[in-house]
C-alpha positions as CSV (number, residue, x, y, z in Angstrom):
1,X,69.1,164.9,65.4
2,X,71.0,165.1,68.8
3,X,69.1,164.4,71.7
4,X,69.7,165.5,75.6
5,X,69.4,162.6,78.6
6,X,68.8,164.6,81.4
7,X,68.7,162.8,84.8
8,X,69.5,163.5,88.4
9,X,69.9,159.8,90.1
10,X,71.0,156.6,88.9
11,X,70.3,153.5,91.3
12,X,72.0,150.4,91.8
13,X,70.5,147.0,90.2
14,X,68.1,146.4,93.4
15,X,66.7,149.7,93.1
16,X,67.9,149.9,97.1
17,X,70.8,152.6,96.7
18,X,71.2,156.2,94.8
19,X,74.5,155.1,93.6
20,X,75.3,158.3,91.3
21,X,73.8,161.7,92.1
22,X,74.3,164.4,89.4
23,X,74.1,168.0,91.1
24,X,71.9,170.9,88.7
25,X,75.8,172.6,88.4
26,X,76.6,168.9,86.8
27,X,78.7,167.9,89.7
28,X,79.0,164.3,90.0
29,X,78.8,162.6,93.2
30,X,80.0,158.5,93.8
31,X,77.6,157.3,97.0
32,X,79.3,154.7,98.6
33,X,81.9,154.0,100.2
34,X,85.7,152.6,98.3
35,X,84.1,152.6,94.8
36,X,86.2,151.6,91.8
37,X,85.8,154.2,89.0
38,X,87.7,152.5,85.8
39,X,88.4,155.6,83.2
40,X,89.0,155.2,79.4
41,X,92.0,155.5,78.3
42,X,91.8,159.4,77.2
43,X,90.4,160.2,80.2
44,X,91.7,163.4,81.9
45,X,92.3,163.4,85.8
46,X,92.0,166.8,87.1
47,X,92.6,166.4,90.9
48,X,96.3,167.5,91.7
49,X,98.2,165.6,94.3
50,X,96.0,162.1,93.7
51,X,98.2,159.0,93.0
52,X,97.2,157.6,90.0
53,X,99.8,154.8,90.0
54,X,102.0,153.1,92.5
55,X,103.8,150.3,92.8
56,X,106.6,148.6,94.8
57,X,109.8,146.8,93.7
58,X,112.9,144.7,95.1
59,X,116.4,143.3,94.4
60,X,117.6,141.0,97.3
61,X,120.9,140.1,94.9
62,X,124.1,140.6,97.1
63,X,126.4,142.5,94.8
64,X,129.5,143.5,96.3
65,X,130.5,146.9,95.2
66,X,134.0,148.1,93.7
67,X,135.6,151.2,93.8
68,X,135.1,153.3,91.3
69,X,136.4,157.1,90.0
70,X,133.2,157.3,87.6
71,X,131.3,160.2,88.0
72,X,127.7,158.0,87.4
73,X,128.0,154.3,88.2
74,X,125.0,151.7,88.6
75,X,125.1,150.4,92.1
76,X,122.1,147.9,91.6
77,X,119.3,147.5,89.3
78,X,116.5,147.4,91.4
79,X,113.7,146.6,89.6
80,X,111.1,148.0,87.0
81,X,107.8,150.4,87.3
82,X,105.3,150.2,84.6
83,X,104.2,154.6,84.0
84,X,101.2,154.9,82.6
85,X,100.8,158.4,81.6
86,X,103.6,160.8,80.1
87,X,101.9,164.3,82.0
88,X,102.4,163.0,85.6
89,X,104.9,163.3,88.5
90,X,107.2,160.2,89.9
91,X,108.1,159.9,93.3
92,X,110.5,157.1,94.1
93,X,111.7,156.4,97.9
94,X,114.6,153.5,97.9
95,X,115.7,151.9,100.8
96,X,118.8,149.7,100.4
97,X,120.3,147.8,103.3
98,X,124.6,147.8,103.5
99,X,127.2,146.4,104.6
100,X,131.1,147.9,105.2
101,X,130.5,151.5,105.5
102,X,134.2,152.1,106.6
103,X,135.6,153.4,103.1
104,X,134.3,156.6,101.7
105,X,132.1,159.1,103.2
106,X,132.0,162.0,100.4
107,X,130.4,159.2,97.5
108,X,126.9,161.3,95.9
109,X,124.0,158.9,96.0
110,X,121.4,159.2,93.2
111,X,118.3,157.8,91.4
112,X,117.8,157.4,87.8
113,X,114.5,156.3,86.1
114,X,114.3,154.9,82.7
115,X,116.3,157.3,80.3
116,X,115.9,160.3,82.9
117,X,119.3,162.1,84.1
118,X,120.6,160.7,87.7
119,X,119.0,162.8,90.4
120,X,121.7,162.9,92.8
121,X,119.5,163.2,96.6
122,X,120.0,160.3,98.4
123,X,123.2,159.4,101.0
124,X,124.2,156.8,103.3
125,X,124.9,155.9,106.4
126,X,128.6,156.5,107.1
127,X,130.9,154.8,110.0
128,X,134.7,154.0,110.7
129,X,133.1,150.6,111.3
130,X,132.6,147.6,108.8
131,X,129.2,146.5,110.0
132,X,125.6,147.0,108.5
133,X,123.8,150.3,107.7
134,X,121.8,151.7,105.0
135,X,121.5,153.7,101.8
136,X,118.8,156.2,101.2
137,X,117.8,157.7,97.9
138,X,114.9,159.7,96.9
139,X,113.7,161.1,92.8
140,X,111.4,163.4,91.7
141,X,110.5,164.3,88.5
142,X,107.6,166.5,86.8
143,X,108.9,166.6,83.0
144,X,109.4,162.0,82.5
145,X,107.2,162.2,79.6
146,X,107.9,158.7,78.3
147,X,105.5,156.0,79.5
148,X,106.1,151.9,79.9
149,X,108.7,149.8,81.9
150,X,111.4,151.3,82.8
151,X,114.3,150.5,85.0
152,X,114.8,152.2,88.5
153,X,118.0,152.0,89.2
154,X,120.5,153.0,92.4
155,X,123.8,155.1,91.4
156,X,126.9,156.5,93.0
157,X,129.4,158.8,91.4
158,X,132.4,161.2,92.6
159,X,133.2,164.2,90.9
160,X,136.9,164.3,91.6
161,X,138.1,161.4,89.9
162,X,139.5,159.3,92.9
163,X,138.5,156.3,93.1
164,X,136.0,155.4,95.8
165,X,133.0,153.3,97.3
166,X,130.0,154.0,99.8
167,X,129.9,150.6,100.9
168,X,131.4,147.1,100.5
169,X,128.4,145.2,99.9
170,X,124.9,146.1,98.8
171,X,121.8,143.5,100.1
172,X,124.2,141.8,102.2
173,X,123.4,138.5,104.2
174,X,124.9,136.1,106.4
175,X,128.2,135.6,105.0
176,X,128.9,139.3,105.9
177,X,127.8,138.8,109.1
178,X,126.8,135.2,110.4
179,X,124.1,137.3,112.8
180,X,122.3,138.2,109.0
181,X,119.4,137.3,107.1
182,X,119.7,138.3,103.6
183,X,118.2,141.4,103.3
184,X,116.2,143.4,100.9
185,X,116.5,146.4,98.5
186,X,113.0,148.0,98.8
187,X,111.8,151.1,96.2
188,X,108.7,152.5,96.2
189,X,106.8,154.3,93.5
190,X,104.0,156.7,93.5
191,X,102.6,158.4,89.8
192,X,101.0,161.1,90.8
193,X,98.8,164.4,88.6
């Protein structure tokens, strides 16, 4: 026979704190302050906007960088991201240091996440000079169903079959410029419902 628990506080071990309240409308209410909630694995998150995943990734490999008439080319592998749930958002923000801007200024910049289509919104820093700069990209996507590890990774294409480069160098150091450190390819990743 089904039974009904019906309570309005729970207290911590010492009996000192009301660490859960439970409202008479069934609202639940966490007192204290930064508290880890752990979920089970079918549990449903209903608040929109909260990041429910994030994580960071770099490649600091200096890859020199060919031209190229391909209308989708990988530029550099940057790293993977681990998605836990196939009915959130991604938002990935790449920032990816340059060297030897002086060759193409109309090269798309995209994105592309796991098996996703490129997402073609990023661009670069453009110059008649050969010196350092930076490459910018930025992905969204609400319909990446498919969770796991999946490879984020930094792409350049041009649509009218000449053949063509955004830069020379990608993470460059100091054999491009003795005044260098080696720098860093940085994206960041936020899951979000």
């Amino acid at each position: 026979m089904p039974s009904d628990l019906q309570i309005t506080n729970i207290r911590d071990l010492n009996n000192a704190n009301s660490a859960i309240t439970i409202g008479l409308d069934g609202q639940i209410t966490v007192n204290q302050n930064n508290p880890t909630i752990t979920l089970g694995s079918n549990a449903t998150i209903s608040k929109s906007g909260m990041i429910v995943n994030s994580g960071a990734v770099q490649n600091s490999t200096r890859t020199s960088v060919s031209g190229s008439s391909s209308t989708d080319r990988e530029l550099l592998d940057i790293g993977d991201f681990n998605k836990l749930n196939s009915n959130t958002k991604l938002i990935i923000q790449v920032m990816c240091p340059a060297f030897g801007f002086d060759h193409a200024g109309a090269v798309s910049i995209g994105l592309k996440y796991g098996s996703s289509t490129t997402q073609w919104g990023g661009s670069f820093y453009y110059t008649v000079q050969p010196y350092s700069g930076f490459i910018v990209a930025y992905f969204y996507s609400s319909s990446h169903t498919t969770t796991g590890t999946q490879a984020i990774s930094l792409r350049s294409g041009v649509g009218n079959s000449t053949s063509q480069r955004p830069c020379l160098i990608i993470n460059p150091n100091s054999t491009d410029d003795s005044r260098s450190f080696q720098l860093v390819t940085t994206a960041v990743i936020y899951e979000v419902v």
